[in-house]
N, C-alpha and C positions, 0 to 999 in steps of 0.2 A: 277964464280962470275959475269962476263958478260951477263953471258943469265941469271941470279937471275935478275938483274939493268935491263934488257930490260922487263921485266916481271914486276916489283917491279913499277917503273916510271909510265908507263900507267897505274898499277892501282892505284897507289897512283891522278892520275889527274882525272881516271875515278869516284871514290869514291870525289874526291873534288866537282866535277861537279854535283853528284848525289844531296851531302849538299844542294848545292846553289839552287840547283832545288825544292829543297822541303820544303824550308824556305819560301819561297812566298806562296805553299798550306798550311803550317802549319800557316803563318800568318792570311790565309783567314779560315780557319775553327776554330781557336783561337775566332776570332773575332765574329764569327757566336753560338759560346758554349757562349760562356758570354752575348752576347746581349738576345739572348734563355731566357738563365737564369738573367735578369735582366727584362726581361717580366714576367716571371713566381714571382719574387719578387715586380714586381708592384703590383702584382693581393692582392700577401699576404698583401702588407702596406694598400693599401687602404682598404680590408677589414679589415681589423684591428682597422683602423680608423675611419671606415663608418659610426660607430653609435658617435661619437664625435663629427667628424666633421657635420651630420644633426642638431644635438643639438647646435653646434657650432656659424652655419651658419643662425638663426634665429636669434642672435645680434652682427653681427659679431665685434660691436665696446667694449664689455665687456669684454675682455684679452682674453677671451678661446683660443680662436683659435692663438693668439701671443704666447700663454705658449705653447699650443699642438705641434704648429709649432716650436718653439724651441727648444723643447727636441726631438724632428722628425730631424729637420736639423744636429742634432749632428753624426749622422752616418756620416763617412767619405767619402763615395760614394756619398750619396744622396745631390748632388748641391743646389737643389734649389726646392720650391715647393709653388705650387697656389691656390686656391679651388676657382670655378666657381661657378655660378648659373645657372639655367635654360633657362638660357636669354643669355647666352656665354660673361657675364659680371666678371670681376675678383670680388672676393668678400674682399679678403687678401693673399696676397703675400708674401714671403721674401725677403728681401732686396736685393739678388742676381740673382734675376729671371729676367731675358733677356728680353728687350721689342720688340722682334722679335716674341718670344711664343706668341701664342693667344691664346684665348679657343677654336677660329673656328676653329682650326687644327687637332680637336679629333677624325676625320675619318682616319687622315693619321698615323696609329699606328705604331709602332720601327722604327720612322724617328730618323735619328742621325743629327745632326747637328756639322759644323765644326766654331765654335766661337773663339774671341780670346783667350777668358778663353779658351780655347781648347777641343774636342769633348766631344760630351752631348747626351746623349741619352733620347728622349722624350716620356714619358709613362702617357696613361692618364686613371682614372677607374671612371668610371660612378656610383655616389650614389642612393642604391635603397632603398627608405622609403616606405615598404609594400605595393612593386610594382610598384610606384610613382617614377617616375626622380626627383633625388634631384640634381643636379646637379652634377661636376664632378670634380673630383683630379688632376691636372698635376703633373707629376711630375719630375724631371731631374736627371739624374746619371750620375756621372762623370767617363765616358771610358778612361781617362789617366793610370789608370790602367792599360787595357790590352794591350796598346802599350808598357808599363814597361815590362810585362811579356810575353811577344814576342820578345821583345829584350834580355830576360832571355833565353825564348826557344833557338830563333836564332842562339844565342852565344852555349847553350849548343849541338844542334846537329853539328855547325863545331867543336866545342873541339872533340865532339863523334865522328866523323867519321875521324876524324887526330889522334885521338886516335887508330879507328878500322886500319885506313892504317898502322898506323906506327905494330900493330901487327898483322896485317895479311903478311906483310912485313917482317917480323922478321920468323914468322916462311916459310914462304919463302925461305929464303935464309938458315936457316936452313935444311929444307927438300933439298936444293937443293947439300947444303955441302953433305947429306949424300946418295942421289942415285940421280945423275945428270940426267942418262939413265931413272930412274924412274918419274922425274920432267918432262923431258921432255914429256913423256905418258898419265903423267897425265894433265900437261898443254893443249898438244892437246882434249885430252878427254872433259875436260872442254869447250873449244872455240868449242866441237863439239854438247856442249850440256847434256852430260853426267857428268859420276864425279860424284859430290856432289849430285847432285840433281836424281840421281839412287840409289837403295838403296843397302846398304851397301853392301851384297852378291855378289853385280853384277860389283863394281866398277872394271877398268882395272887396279887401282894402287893401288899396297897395297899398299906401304907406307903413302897411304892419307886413309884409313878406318879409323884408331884411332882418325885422325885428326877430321874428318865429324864426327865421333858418338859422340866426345868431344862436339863439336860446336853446335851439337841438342839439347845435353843433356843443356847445357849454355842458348840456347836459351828459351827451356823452364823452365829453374831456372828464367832466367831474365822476364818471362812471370808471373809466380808465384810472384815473387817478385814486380810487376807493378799490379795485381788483390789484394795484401795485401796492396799498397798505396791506391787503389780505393776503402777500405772498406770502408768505409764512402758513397760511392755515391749508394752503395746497398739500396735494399729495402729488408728489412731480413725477412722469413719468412720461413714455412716447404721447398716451393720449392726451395728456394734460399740456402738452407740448402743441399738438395739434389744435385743441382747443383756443390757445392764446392767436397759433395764429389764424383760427376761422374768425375767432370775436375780437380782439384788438385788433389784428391785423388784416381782418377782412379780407383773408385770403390771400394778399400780398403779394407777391414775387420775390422768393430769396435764392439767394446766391452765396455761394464761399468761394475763397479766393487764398490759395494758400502752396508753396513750394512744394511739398509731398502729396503724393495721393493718397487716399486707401486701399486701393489694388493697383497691383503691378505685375504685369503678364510677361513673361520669362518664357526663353523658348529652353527646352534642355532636351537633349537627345531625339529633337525630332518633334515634339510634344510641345506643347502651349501647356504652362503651370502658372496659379495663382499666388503671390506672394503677400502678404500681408508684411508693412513696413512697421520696424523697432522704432515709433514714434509715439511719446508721449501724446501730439498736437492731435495724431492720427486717430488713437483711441477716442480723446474727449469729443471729437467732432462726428465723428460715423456715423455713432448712434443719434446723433441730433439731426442730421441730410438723412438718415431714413427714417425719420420721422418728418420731416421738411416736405421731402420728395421737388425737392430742387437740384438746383444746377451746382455742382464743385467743379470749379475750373483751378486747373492745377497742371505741372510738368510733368510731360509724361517723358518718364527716363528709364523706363521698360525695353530691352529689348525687342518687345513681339508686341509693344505697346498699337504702333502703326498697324497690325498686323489685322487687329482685332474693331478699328473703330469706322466709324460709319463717315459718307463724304464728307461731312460735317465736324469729324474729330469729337465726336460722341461714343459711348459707351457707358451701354446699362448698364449696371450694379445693384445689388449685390449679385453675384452669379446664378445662386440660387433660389433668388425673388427681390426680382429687380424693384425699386422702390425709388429711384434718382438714377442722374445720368455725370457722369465725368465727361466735360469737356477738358480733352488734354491741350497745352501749350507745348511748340515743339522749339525746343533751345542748341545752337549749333553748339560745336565745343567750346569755339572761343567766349559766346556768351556766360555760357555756365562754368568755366573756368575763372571768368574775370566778374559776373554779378556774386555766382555762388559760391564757388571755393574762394574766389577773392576777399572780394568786400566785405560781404556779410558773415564767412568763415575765419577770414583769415584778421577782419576788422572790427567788424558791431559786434559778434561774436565773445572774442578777449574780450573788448572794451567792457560790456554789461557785466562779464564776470569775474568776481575778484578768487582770480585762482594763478595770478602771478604770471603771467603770459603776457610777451605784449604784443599788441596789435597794428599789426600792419597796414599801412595805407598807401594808393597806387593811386594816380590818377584813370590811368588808362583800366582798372577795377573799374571806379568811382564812372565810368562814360558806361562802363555792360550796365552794371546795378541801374543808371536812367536809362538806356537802351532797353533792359529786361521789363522794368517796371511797366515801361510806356506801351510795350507787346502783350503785356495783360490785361490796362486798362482798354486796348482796344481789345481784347474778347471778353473783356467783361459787358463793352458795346454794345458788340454783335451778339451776345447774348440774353443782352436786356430786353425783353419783349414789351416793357414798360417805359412809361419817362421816370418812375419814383419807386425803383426797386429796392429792397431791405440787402443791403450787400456786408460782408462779415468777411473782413479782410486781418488775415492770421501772420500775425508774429514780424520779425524785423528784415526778414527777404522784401516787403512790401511797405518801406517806411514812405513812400512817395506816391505808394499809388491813391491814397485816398484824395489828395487833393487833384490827382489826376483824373479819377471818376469825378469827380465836384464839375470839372473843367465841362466836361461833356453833358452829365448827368445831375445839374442844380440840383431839385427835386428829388434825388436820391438818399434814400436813408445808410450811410456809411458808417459801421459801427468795426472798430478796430482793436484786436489786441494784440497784446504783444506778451508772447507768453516766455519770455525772459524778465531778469531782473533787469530796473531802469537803474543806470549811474545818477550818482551826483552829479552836479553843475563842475564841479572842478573836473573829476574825472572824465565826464563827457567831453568838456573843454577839448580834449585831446585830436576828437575829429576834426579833421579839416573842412567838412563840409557838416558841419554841426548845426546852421542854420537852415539849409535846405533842408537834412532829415526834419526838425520841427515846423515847417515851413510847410511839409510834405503831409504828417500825421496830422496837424491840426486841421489839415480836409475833412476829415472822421465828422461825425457827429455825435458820436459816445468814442473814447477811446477807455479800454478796460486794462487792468491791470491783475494779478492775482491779487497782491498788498496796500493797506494804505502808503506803507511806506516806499512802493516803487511811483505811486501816485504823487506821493509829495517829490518824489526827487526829478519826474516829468516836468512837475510845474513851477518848481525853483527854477529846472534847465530854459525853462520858457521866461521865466522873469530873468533873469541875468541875458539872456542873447535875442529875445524879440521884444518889439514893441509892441504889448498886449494889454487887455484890459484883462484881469485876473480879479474873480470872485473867490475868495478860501473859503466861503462858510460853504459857498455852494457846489465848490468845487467845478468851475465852469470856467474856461477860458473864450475871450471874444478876440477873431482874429482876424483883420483884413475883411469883418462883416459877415464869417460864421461864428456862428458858439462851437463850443465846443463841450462837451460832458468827460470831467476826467473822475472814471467810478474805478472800484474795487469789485470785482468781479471772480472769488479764489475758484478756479476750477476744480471738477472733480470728474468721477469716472460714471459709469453704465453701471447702475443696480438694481435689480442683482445681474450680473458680469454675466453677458453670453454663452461666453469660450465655461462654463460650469453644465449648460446644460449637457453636454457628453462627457464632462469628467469622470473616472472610476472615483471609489469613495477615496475619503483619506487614509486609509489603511494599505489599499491596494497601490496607490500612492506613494507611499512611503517603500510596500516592497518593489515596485516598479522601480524605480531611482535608484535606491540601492543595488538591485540586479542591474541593471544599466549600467553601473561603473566600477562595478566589481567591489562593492562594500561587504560588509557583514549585515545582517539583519539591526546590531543593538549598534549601529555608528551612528552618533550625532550629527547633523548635517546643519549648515549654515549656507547660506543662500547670497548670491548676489548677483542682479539683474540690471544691465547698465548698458549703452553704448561705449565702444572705446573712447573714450573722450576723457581730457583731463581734469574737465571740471568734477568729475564724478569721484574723486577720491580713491580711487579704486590702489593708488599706494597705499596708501594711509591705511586701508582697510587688509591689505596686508601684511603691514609691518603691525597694527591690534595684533591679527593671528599671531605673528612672529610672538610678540611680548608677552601674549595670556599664555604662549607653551613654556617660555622662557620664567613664566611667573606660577604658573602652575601645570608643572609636569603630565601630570595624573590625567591629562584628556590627552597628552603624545599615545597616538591609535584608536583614542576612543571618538574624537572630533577630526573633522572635513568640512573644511569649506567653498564650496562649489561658485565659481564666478563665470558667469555667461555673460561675455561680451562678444555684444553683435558689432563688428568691425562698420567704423564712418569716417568718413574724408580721408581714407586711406592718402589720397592723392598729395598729402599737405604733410613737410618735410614736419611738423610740429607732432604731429598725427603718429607718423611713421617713428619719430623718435619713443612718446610714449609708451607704443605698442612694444618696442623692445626692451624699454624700463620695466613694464609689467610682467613680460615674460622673462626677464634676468631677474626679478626678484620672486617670481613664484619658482623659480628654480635655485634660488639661493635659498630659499627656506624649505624648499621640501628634500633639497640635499641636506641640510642641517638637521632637520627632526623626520623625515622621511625611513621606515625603513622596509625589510620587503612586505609588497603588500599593501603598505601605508603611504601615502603622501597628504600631509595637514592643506593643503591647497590643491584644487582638481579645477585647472585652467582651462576655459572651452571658449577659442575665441572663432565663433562661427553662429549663423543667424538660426535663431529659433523659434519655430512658428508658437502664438499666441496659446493654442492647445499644449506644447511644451511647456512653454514659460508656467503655464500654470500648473501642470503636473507638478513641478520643479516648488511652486510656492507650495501645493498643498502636502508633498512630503517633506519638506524638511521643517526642522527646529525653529527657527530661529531666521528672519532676513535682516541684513545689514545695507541700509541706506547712506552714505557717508560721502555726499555731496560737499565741497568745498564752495557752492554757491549757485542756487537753483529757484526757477521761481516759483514754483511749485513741489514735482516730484511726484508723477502719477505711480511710481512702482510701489512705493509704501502704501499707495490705497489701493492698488490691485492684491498685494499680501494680506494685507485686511480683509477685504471682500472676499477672498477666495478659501476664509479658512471657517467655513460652516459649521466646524468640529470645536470652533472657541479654542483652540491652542494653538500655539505659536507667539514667539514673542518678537515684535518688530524694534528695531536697533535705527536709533532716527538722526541724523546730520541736526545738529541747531539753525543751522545756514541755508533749510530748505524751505519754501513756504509753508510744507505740510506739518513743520513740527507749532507751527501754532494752533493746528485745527486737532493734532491728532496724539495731543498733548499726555495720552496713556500710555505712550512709547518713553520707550530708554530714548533721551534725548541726550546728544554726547556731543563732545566741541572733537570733530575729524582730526584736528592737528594733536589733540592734545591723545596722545599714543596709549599712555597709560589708562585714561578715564574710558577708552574703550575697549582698551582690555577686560577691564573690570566690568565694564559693559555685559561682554562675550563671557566673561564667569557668571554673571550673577541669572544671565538670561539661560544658561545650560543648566542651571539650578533650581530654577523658576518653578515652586509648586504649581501644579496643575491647576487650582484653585483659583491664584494670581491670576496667571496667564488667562484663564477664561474672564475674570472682571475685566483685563484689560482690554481683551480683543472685543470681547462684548460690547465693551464701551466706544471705542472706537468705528467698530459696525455697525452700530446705531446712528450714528455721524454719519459714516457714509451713505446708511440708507437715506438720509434727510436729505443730507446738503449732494444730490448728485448730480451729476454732470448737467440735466433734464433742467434742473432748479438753474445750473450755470446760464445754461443758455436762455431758459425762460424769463429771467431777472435784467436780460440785455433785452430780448425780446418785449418785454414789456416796458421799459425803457424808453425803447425804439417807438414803440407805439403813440405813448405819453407825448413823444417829440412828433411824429407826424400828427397826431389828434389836435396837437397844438397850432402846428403850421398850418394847418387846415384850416383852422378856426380864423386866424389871423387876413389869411389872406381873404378869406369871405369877407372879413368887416374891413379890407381893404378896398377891394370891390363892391361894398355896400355905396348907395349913393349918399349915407349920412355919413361916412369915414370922414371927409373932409372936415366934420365941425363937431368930431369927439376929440377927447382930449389924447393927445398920444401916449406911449406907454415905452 
C-alpha cells in the first residue's frame, strides 16, 4: 500500500497542476470562439437590417427606426445599438449606448471594451445603397456571457480531472493489490516512456494491457460522444456525410432496405427508359446511397428490371456515374398482391392515417407480409459481407424485418424508420397481429421517427401490449435483451436540390407552363404535387378552389390551379373509387366557373419526371400542401428549395410534419374549407416583399436541417451505439471483468 500512496499522491498533484494550467488556455481560446462568432453575427444583423435602416435613415424623426431598434434590442446579447450617417454623425441611438462609442472608431473592428455595465464588444457594418456608403451600424454585444461560461468550463475541468485522479487512483492501488512485482515494472516502464503509449503487443506488463485497451477504447466512445454534441456546428452535406462514416464508422458496411427503388427500367417501344419513382422515401434516401456507395436492396417491379442486372441481381446506379449498386428483390404476384397491396396498403397503411378509411385485415395478407419480410432478410444475408453491418431499414413494408436481421445478424447495427405517422395504443389496438409488428421493430437498434409525437405513440403502444422495460427520459426501450433507441429524426430533402442544376430560370419557367397548357402569360397558377391517394386531401383542396371563386369572383379567368397526380395502387377498389371522386369533382367545378378557354382546375393525372415536377414548382404562384395526415411531406420542402427567386408562397396542411419546421407557411386545418379559401386569397395577394421574408426564411431551414444532417444524426447515433458495444464487450473479455462491478 505504501509504494500504491507514493505513486497515487504525485499523480494525483501532477494531474491538479495539469487542470490549473489549462484553465487559463481554455479561458483565452473560450474568449477568442465567441468574439469569432459575434463578428460573424454582426455581419448577419446588419444585413439583415440594411435595407430598413437606409429607408429608415432618410427621416430618422418618423418612429421607424425607434420601432426597428426596439424589437433589435430585445435579444439578450445585443447591448446597445446606433446608426450613423456618412458624416460619422449619430443619427439614433438607444438609450443605452455608451458616450465613449463614436462612429470615428469604425476602423478599429472586434475592440472589446471594459465598461462599468461590464465588457462590450464593438462591431460596426457599413450600409451599401447600390454601392453608395449609406452610412454605418454600431453595434454592441454584451460578453458577460462568456466569462459565465468559462467559469462553467473552469469548474468543469477541475471537477474532471479530481474525478480522473481519484480513478486512476483507485485502479492503481487495485493493480497494485494484485501483482505488486508487476506494478512495480510497469510503473518503471512508464517513467521510461513506454507502457501505455507502446502498443499493446509490446507492453512489458501484462497486467496493464486490459487496462490501456480499455482506456482507448473509452477515449474514443468519449470522442464520438463530443462530435454528436457538435452536430449542430456541422455544415451537412455528401462530404460531411462521408466523413462520419470514414471516422465514426470506420468505414463500415451500409446497406438500405426498403420497398421502392430509385430507378426503374421500363421497356417502351422497344427501348429500355429510366424512371424515377413519385416517392417521397425515394428522394430523402438517393442522395444519402451516393454518398454511402453501398448496397439498396429493394423490389425490383420494373418491367426490363431483370433485363438490365448482373447474375447476382445487381445493378449499378446512378446511370450516369455509378456511385452504389441496387440489389433488386424479385416478388411473384401473389406475394406483392397479399404483403404489398394487402397488408401494408390496404392495412398499416389506413391504420397510421387518420384520413377516415378503414383498414382492412386478411390473414392470408398477414402470411405474404412474413413470407415477403423473411425474403429480404435473406438478401440482406447474402449481401452482408460483414458479421456487424450499419443496415437502414425504411418504413412499414418492413415492420418485421428488423428482428429478423437480429436472428441472423446479432452484431448488426439495425437502425429503422418508419416514415409514416405512428397511431395511438387505442387505434393501433385494431391490428390483429399488433404484437408481432412491435415484437418485429424492437429488432432495430435506433428506431426513428419524423415527430416526438409519433415517438411517444410507438412507446405507449409498447407499454400497453409488451412486456418491456421502458426508459421515457431516455427514450430507450429494453426487449427480450435488446435496447432499443426510440429518436425523432424529422427528415428532409437534398440542398441545394439536383433536378435545379438544368433548370431554365424562373421566368422562363413560368412562360414554359403557361404555354404548355394553353394559359395567358398574366394567369395565376397554383400548384399541386401529390400521389393519388386519399390521405393527401386533394378533395378538400378542391372544394378551397371551389369556395375562394364562389367568395371572390374577381380571379373566375385570372387563377388555375394545376394538380399533378401521379396514379398509385391503382389495383385497390379504395384507390380506384377516389380516383373517380377527384375527377367528378374537378369537372363539377370547372363546368360551374369554367368558361371558353378557362377552366379554374387543370387535372393531370399522369407521372412526372422530377425535371417536370420542378418546372411546375418554379413557375407557379403559389403551392398547396393539404394533407389530411402525413409524417412529414417532402413536396412543401421541395417548393421551397426550388424557388431561388424568394417568391412564392407555400399553402401548408397543419396535419403534416413539415408545418412544424416550416412554420413561415400559411398553415391551414384541410377540413376547415373556408380557412383555406382565404388562404388561396391572401397568398394571390401576397406582396412580393412578404413572400421573399417567408421563403427566405424557410430556405434557410432547409439548407441547415437537410436531408445529409437526417441521415448523419442516425448515423452518428449508430456509431455512439457500436463504439459502445465494442467497449463493453472488450471489458467482457478482459481477465478482470469477473471482479468489476456490473453495470
Amino acid at each position: 500500500m505504501r509504494f500504491s500512496l507514493k505513486f497515487v499522491i504525485p499523480l494525483a498533484l501532477a494531474l491538479s497542476l495539469i487542470a490549473y494550467g489549462v484553465v487559463p488556455l481554455v479561458d483565452v481560446l473560450t474568449f477568442k470562439w465567441f468574439t469569432r462568432d459575434i463578428d460573424i453575427r454582426t455581419k448577419l444583423i446588419g444585413s439583415t437590417m440594411q435595407d430598413a435602416l437606409i429607408e429608415g435613415s432618410s427621416n430618422p424623426s418618423d418612429g421607424k427606426l425607434q420601432r426597428l431598434f426596439s424589437r433589435a434590442i430585445q435579444d439578450e446579447r445585443l447591448y446597445a445599438l446606433a446608426l450613423c450617417n456618412t458624416e460619422n454623425k449619430i443619427l439614433y441611438k438607444t438609450q443605452t449606448f455608451p458616450e465613449v462609442v463614436t462612429c470615428a472608431d469604425h476602423d478599429a473592428h472586434n475592440q472589446v471594451l471594459n465598461l462599468p455595465q461590464g465588457p462590450l464588444h464593438v462591431g460596426y457594418y457599413n450600409l451599401d445603397d447600390s454601392g453608395k456608403n449609406a452610412g454605418r451600424l454600431v453595434m454592441l454585444h454584451d460578453l458577460s456571457f462568456i466569462q459565465r461560461r468559462s467559469t462553467d468550463t473552469r469548474n468543469y475541468i477541475v471537477y474532471f480531472f479530481g474525478a480522473l485522479a481519484a480513478v486512476v487512483s483507485l485502479i492503481t492501488v487495485i493493480i497494485a493489490q494484485i501483482s505488486l512485482r508487476g506494478w512495480v515494472r510497469g510503473t518503471r516502464a512508464l517513467l521510461r516512456g513506454e507502457g501505455l503509449l507502446r502498443p499493446f503487443s509490446q507492453v512489458g506488463t501484462p497486467e496493464l494491457r486490459p487496462i490501456a485497451k480499455d482506456l482507448k477504447l473509452l477515449i474514443r466512445d468519449l470522442e464520438t460522444d463530443r462530435r454528436v454534441k457538435d452536430a449542430n456546428q456541422i455544415s451537412w452535406n455528401p462530404n460531411s456525410l462521408k466523413e462520419i462514416l470514414n471516422n465514426d464508422l470506420k468505414g463500415d458496411e451500409v446497406l438500405i432496405v426498403s420497398n421502392r427503388e430509385p430507378y426503374i427500367h421500363v421497356r417502351r417501344n422497344d427501348k429500355i427508359e429510366i424512371q424515377f419513382p413519385a416517392s417521397g422515401l425515394v428522394t430523402a434516401l438517393e442522395p444519402i446511397m451516393r454518398a454511402c456507395s453501398g448496397t439498396w436492396i429493394a423490389h425490383g417491379a420494373g418491367n426490363a428490371d431483370r433485363e438490365v442486372v448482373d447474375k447476382d441481381d445487381h445493378v449499378q446506379v446512378p446511370p450516369e456515374d455509378p456511385s452504389y449498386q441496387i440489389r433488386r428483390v424479385w416478388l411473384t404476384k401473389e406475394e406483392e398482391q397479399g404483403y404489398y397491396y394487402g397488408f401494408a396498403n390496404e392495412g398499416i397503411w389506413p391504420l397510421c392515417h387518420i384520413a377516415h378509411v378503414r383498414p382492412v385485415f386478411r390473414s392470408q395478407d398477414w402470411a405474404q407480409y412474413v413470407a415477403v419480410n423473411r425474403k429480404f432478410a435473406n438478401a440482406v444475408i447474402e449481401e452482408a459481407k460483414t458479421d456487424d453491418p450499419v443496415i437502414l431499414v425504411q418504413d412499414y413494408h418492413f415492420a418485421l424485418l428488423p428482428k429478423m436481421i437480429r436472428e441472423q445478424l446479432p452484431k448488426a447495427t439495425v437502425i429503422t424508420f418508419w416514415h409514416i405517422p405512428f397511431p395511438n395504443p387505442e387505434v393501433f389496438s385494431v391490428c390483429p397481429w399488433r404484437e408481432e409488428l412491435l415484437d418485429g421493430l424492437l429488432g432495430s437498434s435506433i428506431l426513428g421517427f419524423h415527430t416526438r409525437f409519433h415517438c411517444n405513440n410507438f412507446i405507449d403502444s409498447v407499454d400497453r401490449f409488451l412486456e418491456s422495460r421502458i426508459d421515457r427520459e431516455t427514450s430507450t426501450i429494453s426487449y427480450k435483451g435488446v435496447l432499443t433507441a426510440v429518436n425523432q429524426y424529422p427528415i428532409s430533402i437534398e440542398y441545394p436540390v439536383k433536378w435545379l442544376k438544368t433548370q431554365k430560370s424562373v421566368s422562363e419557367c413560368r412562360k414554359q407552363i403557361r404555354k404548355l397548357n394553353g394559359f395567358s402569360d398574366d394567369r395565376l397558377i397554383g400548384v399541386g404535387i401529390d400521389r393519388l391517394d386519399y390521405t393527401k386531401g386533394i378533395l378538400e383542396r378542391f372544394l378551397a378552389v371551389e369556395r375562394l371563386l364562389e367568395l371572390e369572383p374577381e380571379w373566375i379567368g385570372k387563377f388555375t390551379f394545376v394538380q399533378i397526380a401521379a396514379p398509385s395502387r391503382s389495383s385497390l377498389n379504395e384507390y380506384q373509387h377516389f380516383d373517380a371522386d377527384v375527377r367528378a369533382l374537378a369537372y363539377k367545378i370547372n363546368k360551374r366557373f369554367g368558361k371558353d378557354g378557362y377552366d379554374p382546375i387543370c387535372l393531370k393525372v399522369e407521372h412526372h419526371e422530377p425535371h417536370q415536377v420542378y418546372e411546375y414548382f418554379r413557375g407557379a404562384d403559389l403551392c398547396f400542401v393539404s394533407s389530411l395526415h402525413d409524417g412529414m411531406n417532402l413536396v412543401a420542402k421541395e417548393f421551397v428549395a426550388s424557388r431561388d427567386d424568394e417568391q412564392g408562397v407555400l399553402i401548408l396542411s397543419q396535419f403534416t410534419g413539415a408545418s412544424k419546421e416550416l412554420t413561415e407557411a400559411l398553415i391551414v386545418n384541410p377540413y376547415n374549407i373556408d380557412q383555406c379559401a382565404a388562404a388561396l386569397h391572401m397568398a394571390l395577394e401576397m406582396p412580393e416583399g412578404e413572400q421573399r421574408n417567408r421563403i427566405r426564411s424557410m430556405r434557410g431551414l432547409i439548407q441547415e436541417f437537410n436531408v445529409f444532417r437526417w441521415a448523419g444524426r442516425m448515423l452518428m447515433d449508430a456509431a455512439r451505439l457500436r463504439q459502445r458495444s465494442r467497449l463493453f464487450e472488450s471489458v467482457q473479455k478482459s481477465k478482470y471483468s469477473k471482479d468489476w462491478p456490473q453495470t
